[in-house]
C-alpha positions in Angstrom: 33.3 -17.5 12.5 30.8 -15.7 10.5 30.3 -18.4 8.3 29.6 -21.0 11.3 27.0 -18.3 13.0 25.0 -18.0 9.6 24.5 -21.5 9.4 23.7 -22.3 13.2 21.2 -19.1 13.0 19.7 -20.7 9.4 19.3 -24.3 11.3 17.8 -22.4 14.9 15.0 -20.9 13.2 13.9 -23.4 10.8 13.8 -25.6 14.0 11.2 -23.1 15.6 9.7 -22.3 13.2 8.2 -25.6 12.2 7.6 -26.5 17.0 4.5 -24.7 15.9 1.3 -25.3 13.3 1.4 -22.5 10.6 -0.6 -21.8 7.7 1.1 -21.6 4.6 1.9 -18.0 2.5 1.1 -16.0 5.3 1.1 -12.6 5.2 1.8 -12.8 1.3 1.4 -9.1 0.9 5.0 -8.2 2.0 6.6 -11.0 -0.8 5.2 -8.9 -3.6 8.0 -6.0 -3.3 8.4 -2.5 -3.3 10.7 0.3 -5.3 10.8 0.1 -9.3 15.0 -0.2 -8.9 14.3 -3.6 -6.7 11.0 -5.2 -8.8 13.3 -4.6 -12.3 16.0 -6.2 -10.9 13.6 -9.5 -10.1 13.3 -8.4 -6.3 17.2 -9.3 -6.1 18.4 -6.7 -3.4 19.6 -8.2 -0.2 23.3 -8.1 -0.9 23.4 -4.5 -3.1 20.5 -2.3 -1.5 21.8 0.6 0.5 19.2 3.2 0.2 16.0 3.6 1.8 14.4 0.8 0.6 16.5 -1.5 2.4 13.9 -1.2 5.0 11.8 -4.0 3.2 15.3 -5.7 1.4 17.5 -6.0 3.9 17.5 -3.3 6.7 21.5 -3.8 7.0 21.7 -1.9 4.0 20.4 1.5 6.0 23.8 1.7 8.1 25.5 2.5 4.5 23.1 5.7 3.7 25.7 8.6 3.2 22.8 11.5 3.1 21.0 13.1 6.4 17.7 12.1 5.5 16.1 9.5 2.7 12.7 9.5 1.5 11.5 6.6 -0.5 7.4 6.4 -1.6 5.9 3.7 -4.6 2.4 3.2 -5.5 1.3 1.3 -8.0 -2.3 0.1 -8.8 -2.6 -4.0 -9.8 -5.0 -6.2 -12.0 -6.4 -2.7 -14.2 -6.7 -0.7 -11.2 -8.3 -2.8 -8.6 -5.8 -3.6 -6.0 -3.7 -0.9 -5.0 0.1 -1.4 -3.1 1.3 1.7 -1.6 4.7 2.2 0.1 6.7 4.5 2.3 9.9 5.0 4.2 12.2 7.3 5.4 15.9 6.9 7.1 17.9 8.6 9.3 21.5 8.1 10.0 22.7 9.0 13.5 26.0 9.1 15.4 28.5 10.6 12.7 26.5 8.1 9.9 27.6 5.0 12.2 23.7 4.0 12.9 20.7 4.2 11.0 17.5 4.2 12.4 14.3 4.3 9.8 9.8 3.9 9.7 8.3 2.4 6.4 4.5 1.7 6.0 3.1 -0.9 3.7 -1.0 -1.0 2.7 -1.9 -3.2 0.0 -6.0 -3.0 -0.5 -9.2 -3.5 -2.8 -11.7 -0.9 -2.0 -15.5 -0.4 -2.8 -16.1 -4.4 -2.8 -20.0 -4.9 -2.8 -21.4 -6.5 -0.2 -24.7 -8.5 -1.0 -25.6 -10.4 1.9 -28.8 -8.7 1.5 -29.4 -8.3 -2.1 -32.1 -10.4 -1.7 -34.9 -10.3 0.9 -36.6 -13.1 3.6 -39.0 -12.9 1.1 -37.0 -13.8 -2.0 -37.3 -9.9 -3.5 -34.3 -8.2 -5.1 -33.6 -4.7 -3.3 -29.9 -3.3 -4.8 -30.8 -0.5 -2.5 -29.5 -3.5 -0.1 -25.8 -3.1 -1.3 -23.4 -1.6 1.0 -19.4 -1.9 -0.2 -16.1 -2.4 1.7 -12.5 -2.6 2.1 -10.1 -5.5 2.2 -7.1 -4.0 3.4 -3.2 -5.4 4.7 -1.1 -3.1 6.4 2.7 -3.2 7.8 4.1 -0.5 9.9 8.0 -1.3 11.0 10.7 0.8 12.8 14.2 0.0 12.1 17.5 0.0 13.2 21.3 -1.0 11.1 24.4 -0.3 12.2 28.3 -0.7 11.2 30.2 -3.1 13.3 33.9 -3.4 13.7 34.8 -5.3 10.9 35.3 -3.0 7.4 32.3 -3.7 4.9 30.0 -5.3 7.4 26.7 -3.6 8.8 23.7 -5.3 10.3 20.2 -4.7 10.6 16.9 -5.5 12.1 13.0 -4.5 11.7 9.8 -4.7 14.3 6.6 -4.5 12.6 2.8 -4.8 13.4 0.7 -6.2 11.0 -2.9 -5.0 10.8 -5.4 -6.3 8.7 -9.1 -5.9 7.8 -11.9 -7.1 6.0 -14.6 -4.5 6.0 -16.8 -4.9 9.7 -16.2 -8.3 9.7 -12.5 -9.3 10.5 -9.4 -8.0 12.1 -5.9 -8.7 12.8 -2.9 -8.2 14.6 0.3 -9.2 14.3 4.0 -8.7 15.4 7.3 -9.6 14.5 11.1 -9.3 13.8 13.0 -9.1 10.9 17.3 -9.2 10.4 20.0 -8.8 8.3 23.4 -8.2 7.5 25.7 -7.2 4.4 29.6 -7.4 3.6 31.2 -5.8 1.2 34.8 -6.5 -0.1 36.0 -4.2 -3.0 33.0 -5.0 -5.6 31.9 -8.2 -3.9 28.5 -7.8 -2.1 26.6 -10.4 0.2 23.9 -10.5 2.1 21.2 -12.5 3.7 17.9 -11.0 5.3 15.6 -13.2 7.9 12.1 -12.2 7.3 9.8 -13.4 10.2 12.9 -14.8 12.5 10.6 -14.8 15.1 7.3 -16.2 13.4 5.2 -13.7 12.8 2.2 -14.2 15.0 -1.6 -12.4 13.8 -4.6 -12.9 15.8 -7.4 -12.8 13.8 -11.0 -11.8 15.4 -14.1 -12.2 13.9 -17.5 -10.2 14.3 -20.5 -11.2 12.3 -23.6 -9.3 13.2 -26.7 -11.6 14.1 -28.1 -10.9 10.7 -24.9 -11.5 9.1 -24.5 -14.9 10.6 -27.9 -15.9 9.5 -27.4 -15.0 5.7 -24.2 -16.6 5.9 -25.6 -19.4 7.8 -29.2 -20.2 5.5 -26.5 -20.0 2.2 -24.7 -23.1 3.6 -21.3 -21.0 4.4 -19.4 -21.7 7.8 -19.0 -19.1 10.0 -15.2 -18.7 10.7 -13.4 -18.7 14.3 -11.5 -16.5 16.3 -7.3 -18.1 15.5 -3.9 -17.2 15.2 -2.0 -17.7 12.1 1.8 -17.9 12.2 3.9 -16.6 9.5 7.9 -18.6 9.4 10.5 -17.9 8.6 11.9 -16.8 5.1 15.8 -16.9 4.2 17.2 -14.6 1.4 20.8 -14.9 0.9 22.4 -12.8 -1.9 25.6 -12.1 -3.3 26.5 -9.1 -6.4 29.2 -8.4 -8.2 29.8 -4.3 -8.7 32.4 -4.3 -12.1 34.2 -1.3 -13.2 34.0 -1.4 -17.2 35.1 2.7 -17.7 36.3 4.1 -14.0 33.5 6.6 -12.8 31.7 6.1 -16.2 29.9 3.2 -16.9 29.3 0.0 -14.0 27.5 -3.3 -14.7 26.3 -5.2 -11.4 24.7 -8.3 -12.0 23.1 -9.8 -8.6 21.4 -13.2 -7.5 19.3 -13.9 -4.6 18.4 -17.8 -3.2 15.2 -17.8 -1.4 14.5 -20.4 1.2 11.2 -20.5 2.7 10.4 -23.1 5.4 6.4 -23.2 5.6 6.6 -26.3 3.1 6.4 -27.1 -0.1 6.0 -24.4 -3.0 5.5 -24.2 -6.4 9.0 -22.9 -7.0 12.7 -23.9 -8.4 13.6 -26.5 -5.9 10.1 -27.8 -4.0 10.9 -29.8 -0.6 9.5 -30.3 2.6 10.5 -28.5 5.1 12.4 -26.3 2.9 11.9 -24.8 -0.6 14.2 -22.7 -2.7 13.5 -19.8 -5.1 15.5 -18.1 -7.3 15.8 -14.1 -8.1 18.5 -12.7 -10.5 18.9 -9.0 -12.3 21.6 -6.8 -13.7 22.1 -3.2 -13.6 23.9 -0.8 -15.5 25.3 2.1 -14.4 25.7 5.4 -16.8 27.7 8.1 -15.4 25.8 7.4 -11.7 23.2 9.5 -13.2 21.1 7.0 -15.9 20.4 3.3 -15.1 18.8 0.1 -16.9 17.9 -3.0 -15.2 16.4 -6.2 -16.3 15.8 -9.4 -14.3 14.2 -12.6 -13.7 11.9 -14.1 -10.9 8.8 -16.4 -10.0 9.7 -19.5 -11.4 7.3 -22.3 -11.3 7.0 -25.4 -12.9 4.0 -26.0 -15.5 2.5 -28.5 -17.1 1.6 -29.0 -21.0 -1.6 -31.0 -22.4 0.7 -33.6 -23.3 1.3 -33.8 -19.3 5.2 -32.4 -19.8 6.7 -30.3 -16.8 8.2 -26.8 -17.9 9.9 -24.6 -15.9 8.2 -20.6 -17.2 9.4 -17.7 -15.3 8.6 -13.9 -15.1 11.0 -11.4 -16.8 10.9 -8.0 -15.4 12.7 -4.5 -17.2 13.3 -1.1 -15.7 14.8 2.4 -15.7 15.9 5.1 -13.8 17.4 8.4 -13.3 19.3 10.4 -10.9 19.9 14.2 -10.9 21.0 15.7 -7.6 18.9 15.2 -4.6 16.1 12.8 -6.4 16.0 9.0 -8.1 13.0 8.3 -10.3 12.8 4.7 -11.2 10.3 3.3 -13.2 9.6 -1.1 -13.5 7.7 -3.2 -15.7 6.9 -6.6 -13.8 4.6 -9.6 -14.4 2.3 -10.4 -12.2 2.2 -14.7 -13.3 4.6 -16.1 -15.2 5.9 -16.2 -19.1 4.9 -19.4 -21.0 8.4 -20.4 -22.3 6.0 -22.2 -25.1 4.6 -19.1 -26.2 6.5 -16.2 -27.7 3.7 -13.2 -26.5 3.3 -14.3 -23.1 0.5 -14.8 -20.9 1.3 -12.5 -18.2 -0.5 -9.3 -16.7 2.3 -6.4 -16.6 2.3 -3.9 -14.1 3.9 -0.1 -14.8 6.0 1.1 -11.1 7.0 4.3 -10.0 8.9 5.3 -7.0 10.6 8.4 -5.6 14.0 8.9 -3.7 14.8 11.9 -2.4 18.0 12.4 -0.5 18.7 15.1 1.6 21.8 16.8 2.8 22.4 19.4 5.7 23.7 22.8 4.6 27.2 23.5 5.6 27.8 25.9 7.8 
């Protein structure tokens, strides 16, 4: 039954998804990932998250927080320090641990960006007194909700967030939608699949040039841009780890594996098609004592092409650590931004260092 409702759910939304014109790698800011534990294991978490970071992984995973509270913050700086993506969440479990409810808040921005409409004069005279600077900034707020249903091992999950972005003075948007999920777990068999967008994403972007602006802008042969609403669809991510035993209590290896369909067309990814495309993540975990951790994983692969007009397949490797003593995780991740050249041995890749914080919290007993 579950099995039949999965794949009329999959089929529903790619139909509605594609009734309406959409703009391809929309709102590309919440694909990049958040939580070092997550981005070393290749962003493959919808089947084996169950901390507070399932509120951007699969939101199912909150119903399975034992602690009274969860705090989860990341930030991490990209491309030497320009771009900056900041995350945090916390989650709540309610009614005796049954239901979860949780807030996380995403930014991810470039500040002090000069602007230089008028660097140079009506005249044709250079005044750098002219230079103002500005922000570029995406931001994701979302409330959440997961709960345990009936059946042993199986919780479910679902996310409302607004989407506001900015572009200094000039631009705006807005935009809501609706994500779900929903985990089982069967001794050390984990599965999951998260719906990000199941209801399009809609953002309403609004534009407001200043007369002068539009004149600059106008005399340097640029078009001014309209008022329009951009549609994010659907994105599938089903997921399925296995949690094995090698010492009891001791030592755990978990090796997980996430398909990724996304329906706005055709990517530069594993398996390219129109309507759909597929993407592959993979990691592993170890598990020392429940205390020390070491992940490694693989994700963004893309095909490339050699001078001699070959097609390669390169992917990006990613490697992490982590510890946890008491009430708090610290993970740390080492991702690539592009991809590895599996013609080159060094790697042309920009590496990224990522921190994040877990802190779970327990009511004293009485």
């Amino acid at each position: 039954m579950l099995r039949k409702t999965l794949i009329i759910f999959f089929a529903f939304t790619c139909v509605l998804a594609h009734a309406q014109v959409v703009r391809k790698y929309s709102n590309e800011f919440l694909n990049i990932g958040v939580g070092a534990r997550g981005l070393a294991m290749g962003g493959s978490q919808a089947a084996s998250v169950s901390d507070v970071y399932s509120t951007y992984y699969n939101p199912a995973g909150l119903a399975r927080i034992e602690n009274n509270f969860q705090l989860g913050v990341m930030h991490t700086e990209y491309f030497a320090g320009i771009a900056k993506w900041d995350f945090g969440a916390f989650a709540v479990p309610i009614q005796d641990k049954k239901r979860t409810i949780g807030f996380s808040f995403f930014r991810f921005g470039v500040d002090n960006i000069p602007n230089t409409l008028f660097l140079v004069g009506p005249d044709g005279s250079i005044n750098y007194d002219n230079i103002r600077s500005f922000s570029v900034a995406d931001y994701a707020f979302m409330f959440h909700y997961a709960q345990k249903l009936g059946i042993k091992g199986l919780t479910l999950g679902g996310s409302a967030k607004m989407i506001y972005r900015k572009v200094g003075s000039f631009a705006q948007a807005f935009g809501f939608g609706i994500d779900a999920g929903v985990q089982y777990r069967w001794k050390g068999l984990q599965v999951g699949l998260m719906a990000r967008d199941i209801s399009s994403t809609f953002s309403a972007w609004d534009f407001s040039f200043t007369e002068d602006e539009k004149r600059v802008l106008l005399q340097t042969n640029n078009q001014l841009p309209k008022s329009t609403l951009e549609i994010t669809v659907p994105t599938i991510n089903l997921g399925a780890a296995y949690n094995i035993s090698v010492v009891k209590d001791k030592f755990y290896i978990m090796p997980e594996i996430n398909f990724v369909f996304s329906t706005d067309g055709r990517r530069n990814v594993l398996l390219s098609a129109k309507p759909i495309s597929m993407d592959l993540n993979a990691g592993l975990e170890v598990n020392i004592f429940k205390i020390g951790y070491v992940r490694a994983g693989v994700t963004n692969i893309q095909r490339v092409y050699a001078e001699d007009g070959k097609r390669n397949f390169s992917v990006a490797p990613t490697f992490g650590v982590g510890v946890h003593i008491k009430v708090i995780s610290l993970d740390y991740a080492l991702t690539n931004l592009t991809t590895l050249d599996k013609n080159s041995s060094a790697g042309t890749g920009l590496y990224s260092n990522v921190v994040s914080i877990r802190l779970d919290i327990n009511k004293k007993k009485k």
